[in-house]
C-alpha positions in Angstrom: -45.0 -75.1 0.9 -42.7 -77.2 2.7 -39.2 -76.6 3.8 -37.2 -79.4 2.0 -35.8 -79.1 -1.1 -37.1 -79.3 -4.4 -34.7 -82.9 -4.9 -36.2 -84.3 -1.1 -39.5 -83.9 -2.4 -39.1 -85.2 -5.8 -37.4 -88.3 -3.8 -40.5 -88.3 -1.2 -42.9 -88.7 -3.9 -41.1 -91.3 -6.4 -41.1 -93.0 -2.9 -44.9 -92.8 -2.3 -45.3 -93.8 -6.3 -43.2 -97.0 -5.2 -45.6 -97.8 -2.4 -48.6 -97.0 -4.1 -47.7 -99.2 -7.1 -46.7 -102.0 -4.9 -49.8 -102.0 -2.0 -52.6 -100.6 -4.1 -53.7 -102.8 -6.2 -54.3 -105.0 -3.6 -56.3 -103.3 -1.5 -58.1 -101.9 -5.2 -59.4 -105.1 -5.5 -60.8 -105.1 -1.7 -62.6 -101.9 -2.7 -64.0 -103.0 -6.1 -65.2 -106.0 -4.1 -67.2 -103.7 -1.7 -68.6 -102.2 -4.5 -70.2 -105.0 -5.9 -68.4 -104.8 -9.1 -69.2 -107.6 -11.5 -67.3 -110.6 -12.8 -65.4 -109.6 -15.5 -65.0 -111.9 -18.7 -64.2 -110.8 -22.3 -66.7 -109.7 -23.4 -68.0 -107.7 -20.1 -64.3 -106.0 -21.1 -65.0 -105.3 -24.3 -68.0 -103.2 -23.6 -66.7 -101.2 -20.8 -64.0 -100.3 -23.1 -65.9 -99.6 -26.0 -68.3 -97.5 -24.4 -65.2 -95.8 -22.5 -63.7 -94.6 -25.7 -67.3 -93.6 -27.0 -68.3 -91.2 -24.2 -64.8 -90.2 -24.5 -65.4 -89.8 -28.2 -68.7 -87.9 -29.1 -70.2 -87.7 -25.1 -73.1 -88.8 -23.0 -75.8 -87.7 -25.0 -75.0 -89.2 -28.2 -73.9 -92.7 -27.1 -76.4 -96.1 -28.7 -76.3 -99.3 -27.1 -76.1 -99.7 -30.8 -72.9 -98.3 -30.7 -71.5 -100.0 -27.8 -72.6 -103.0 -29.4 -71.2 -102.3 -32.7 -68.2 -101.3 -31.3 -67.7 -104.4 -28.9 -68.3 -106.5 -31.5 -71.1 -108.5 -29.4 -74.8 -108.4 -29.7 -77.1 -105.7 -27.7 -78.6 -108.7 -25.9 -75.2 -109.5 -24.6 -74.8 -106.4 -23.0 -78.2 -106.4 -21.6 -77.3 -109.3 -20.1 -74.4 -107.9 -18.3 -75.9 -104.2 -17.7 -79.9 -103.5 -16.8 -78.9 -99.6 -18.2 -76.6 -97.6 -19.8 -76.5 -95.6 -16.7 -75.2 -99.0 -14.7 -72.3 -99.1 -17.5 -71.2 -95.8 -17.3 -71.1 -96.3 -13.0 -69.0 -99.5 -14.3 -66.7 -97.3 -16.6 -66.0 -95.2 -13.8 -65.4 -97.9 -10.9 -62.7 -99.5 -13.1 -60.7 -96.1 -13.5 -61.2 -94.9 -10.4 -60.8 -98.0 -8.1 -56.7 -98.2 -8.6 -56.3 -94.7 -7.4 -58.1 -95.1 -4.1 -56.0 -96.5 -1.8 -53.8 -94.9 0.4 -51.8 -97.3 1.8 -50.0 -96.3 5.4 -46.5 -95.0 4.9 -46.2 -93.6 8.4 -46.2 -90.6 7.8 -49.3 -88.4 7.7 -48.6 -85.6 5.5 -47.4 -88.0 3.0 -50.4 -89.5 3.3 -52.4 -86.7 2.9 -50.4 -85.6 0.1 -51.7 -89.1 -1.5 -55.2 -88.1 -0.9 -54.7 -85.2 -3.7 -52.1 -86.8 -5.6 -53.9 -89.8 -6.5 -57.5 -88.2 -8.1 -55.6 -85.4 -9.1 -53.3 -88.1 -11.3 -56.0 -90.0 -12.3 -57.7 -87.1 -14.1 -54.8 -86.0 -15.9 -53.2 -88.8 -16.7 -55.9 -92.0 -17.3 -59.7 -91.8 -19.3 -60.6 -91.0 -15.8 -60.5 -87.0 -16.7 -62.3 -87.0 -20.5 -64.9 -90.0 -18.6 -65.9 -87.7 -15.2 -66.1 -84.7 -17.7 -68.4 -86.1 -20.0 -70.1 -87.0 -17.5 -70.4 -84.5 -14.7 -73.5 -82.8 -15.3 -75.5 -86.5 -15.4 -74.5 -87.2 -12.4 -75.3 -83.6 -10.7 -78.9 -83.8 -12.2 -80.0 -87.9 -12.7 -80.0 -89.8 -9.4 -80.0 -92.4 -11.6 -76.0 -92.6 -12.2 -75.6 -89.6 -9.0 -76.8 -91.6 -6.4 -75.0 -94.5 -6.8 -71.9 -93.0 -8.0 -72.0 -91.2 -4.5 -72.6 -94.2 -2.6 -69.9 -96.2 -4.2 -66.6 -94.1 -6.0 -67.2 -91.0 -3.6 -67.8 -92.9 -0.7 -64.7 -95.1 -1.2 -62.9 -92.2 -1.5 -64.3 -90.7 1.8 -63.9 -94.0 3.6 -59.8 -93.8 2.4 -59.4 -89.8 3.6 -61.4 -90.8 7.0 -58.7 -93.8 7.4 -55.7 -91.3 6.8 -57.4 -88.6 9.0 -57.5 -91.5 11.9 -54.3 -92.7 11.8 -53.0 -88.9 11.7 -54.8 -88.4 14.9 -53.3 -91.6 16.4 -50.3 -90.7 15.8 -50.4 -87.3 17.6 -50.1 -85.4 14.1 -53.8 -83.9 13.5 -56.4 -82.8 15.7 -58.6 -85.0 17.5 -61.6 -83.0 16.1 -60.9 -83.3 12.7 -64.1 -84.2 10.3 -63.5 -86.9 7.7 -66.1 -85.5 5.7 -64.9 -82.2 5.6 -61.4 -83.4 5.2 -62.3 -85.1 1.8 -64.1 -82.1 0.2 -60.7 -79.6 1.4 -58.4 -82.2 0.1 -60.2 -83.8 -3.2 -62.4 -80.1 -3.5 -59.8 -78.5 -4.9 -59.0 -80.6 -7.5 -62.1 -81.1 -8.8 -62.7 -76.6 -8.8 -59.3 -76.8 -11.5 -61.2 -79.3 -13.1 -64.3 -78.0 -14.0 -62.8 -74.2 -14.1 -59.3 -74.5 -15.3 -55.7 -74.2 -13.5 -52.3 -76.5 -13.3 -53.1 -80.1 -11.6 -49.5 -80.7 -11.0 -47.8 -81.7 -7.4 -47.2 -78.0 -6.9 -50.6 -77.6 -6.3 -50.7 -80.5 -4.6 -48.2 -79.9 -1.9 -50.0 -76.0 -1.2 -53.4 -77.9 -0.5 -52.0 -80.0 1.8 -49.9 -77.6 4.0 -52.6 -75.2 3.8 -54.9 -77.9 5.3 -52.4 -79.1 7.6 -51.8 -75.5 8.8 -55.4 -75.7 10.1 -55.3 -78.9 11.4 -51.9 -80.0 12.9 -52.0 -80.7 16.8 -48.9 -78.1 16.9 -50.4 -75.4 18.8 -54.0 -76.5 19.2 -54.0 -76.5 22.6 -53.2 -73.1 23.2 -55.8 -72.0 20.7 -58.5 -73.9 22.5 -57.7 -72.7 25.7 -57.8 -69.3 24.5 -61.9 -69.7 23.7 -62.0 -71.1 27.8 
């Protein structure tokens, strides 16, 4: 844990929420962009939300098109025209509740910033239709490429892309190691957060702030040099 008080910490992150709210959205909408996501009209809104509150409601399995179009009040061919599969729509659902909560916009400082990198997935689960959407869906992605694969290559990426940006401007700034693996960072940061999850345990900013010490513990430059001239 770090060595400020409880009221610095709670003022450092209703700081970061200020920041957040006022650059991510923008760079959100750079990142659905990259992602390919489609134009949205009215109706292409009212069937990701309908089948949103359906997956949330009765799960993967048991979801129509029927429904969604029932639901949406539009006709099956309408959403056929807008998604090839119900596995595209459900990689749609997720883009739109996961693209506000990947940026982590530069604050200049890099444990904030890392702090950010758990914060923002860990908020998302608990408090949007993120959490009931990624449970219902978890074990479709793990076993159909179908949904996995590009699910990977477009939310988890993103989200790997935004840790490996934090990770380089904590090197440049003398903070982290120079030797540091994006990759890896991503899956010590996010991991975590994913274990409570799946397996239970508070996702609160507790939990938070004792991932990211414990990472930077590992990682900081402070004292690195000595370490790797002890392996010499």
């Amino acid at each position: 844990m770090s060595g400020e008080s409880p009221g610095a910490e709670a003022a450092a992150t209703d700081a970061l929420d200020e920041v957040i709210a006022r650059e991510a959205p923008s760079q959100a909408s750079k990142t659905v962009q990259k992602l390919g996501r489609p134009r949205s009209d009215r109706a292409h809104r009212s069937i990701t939300r309908a089948f949103r509150e359906l997956l949330i409601e009765v799960g993967w399995s048991r979801v129509r098109m029927e429904h969604v179009a029932a639901r949406a009040k539009v006709g099956k061919a309408t959403i056929y025209r807008h998604f090839d599969s119900k596995h595209q729509l459900a990689l749609e659902v997720l883009m739109d509740l996961s693209t506000p909560y990947l940026a982590v916009p530069d604050v200049g400082d890099t444990r904030t910033e890392l702090l950010a990198t758990v914060l923002a997935p860990m908020r998302a689960l608990t408090e949007t239709d993120f959490g009931p959407v990624i449970r219902a869906l978890l074990s479709e992605i793990a076993r159909n490429p179908e949904l996995g694969d590009p699910f990977r290559a477009t939310v988890v990426q993103a989200r790997r892309d935004e840790v490996a940006r934090v990770i380089a401007r904590g090197i440049r700034r003398g903070d982290l190691r120079p030797d540091v693996e994006p990759e890896v960072a991503t899956e010590m940061l996010v991991g975590p957060v994913y274990w409570r999850l799946m397996f239970g345990g508070e996702l609160d900013a507790e939990f938070a702030e004792r991932i990211v010490d414990e990472v930077l513990q590992g990682w900081s430059m402070r004292g690195w040099g000595e370490v790797a001239t002890s392996w010499l």
